[in-house]
C-alpha positions as CSV (number, residue, x, y, z in Angstrom):
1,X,0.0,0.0,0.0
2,X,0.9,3.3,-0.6
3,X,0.1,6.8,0.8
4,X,-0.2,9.9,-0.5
5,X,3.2,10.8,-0.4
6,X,4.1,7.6,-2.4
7,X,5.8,6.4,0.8
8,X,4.9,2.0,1.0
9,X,3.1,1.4,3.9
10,X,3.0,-2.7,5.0
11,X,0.5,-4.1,7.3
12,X,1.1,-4.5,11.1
13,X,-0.6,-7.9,11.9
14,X,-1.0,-6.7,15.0
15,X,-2.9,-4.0,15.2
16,X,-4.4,-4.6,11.7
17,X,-3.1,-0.8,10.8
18,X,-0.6,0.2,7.7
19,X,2.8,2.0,8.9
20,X,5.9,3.4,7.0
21,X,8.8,1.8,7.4
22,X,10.1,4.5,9.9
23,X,7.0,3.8,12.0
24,X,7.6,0.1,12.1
25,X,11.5,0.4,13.1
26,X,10.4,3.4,15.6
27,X,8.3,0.4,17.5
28,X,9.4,-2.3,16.9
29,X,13.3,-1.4,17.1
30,X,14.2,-3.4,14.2
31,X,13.6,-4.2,10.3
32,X,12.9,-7.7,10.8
33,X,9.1,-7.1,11.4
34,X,8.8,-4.3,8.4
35,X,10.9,-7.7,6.8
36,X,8.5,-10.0,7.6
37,X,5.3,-7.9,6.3
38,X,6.1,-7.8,2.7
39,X,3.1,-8.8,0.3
40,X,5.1,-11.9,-0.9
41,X,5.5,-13.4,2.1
42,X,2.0,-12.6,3.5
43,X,0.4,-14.2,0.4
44,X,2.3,-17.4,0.7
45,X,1.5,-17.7,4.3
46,X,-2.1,-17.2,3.7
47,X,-1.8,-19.4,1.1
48,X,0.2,-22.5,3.3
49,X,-2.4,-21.4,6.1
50,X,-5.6,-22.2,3.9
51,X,-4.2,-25.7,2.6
52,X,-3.8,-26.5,5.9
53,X,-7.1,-25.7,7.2
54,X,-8.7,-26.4,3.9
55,X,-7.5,-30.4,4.0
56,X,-6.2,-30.7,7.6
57,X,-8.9,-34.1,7.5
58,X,-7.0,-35.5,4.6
59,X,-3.7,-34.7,4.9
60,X,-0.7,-36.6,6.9
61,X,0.7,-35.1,10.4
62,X,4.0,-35.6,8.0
63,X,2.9,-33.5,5.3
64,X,1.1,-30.9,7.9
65,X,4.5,-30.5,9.3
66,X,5.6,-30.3,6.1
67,X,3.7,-27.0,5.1
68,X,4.3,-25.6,8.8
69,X,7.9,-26.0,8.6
70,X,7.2,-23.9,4.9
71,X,5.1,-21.2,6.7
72,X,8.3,-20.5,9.2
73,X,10.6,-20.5,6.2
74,X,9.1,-17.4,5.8
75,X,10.2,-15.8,8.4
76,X,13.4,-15.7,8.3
């Protein structure tokens, strides 16, 4: 997302709010959360999260793992 300013603006998931990269660091003390908020990575957590919900009655603890161990991969 963008403001007007053109400055990006990322979702705290948290709070549920946008914030500039300046706001996030001024919180959170770090860029690792800013990081962990791009749109890339959100969709493909979203996207491990709903297969995993979605066929958690048909799927193998192994292969559950399996997409839980991809969903950390993303952070970091």
């Amino acid at each position: 997302m963008q403001d007007k300013n053109n400055e990006e603006r990322r979702l705290d998931p948290w709070d549920h709010k946008f914030y500039t990269q300046t706001e996030f660091v001024e919180y959170y003390g770090r860029y690792s959360e800013w990081d962990f908020q791009t749109p890339t990575l959100i969709l493909k957590r979203k996207k491990i999260n709903d297969m995993i919900f979605r066929y958690n009655k048909v799927l193998k603890k192994d292969n559950i793992n399996h997409l839980l161990d991809k969903m950390i991969e993303t952070f970091g």
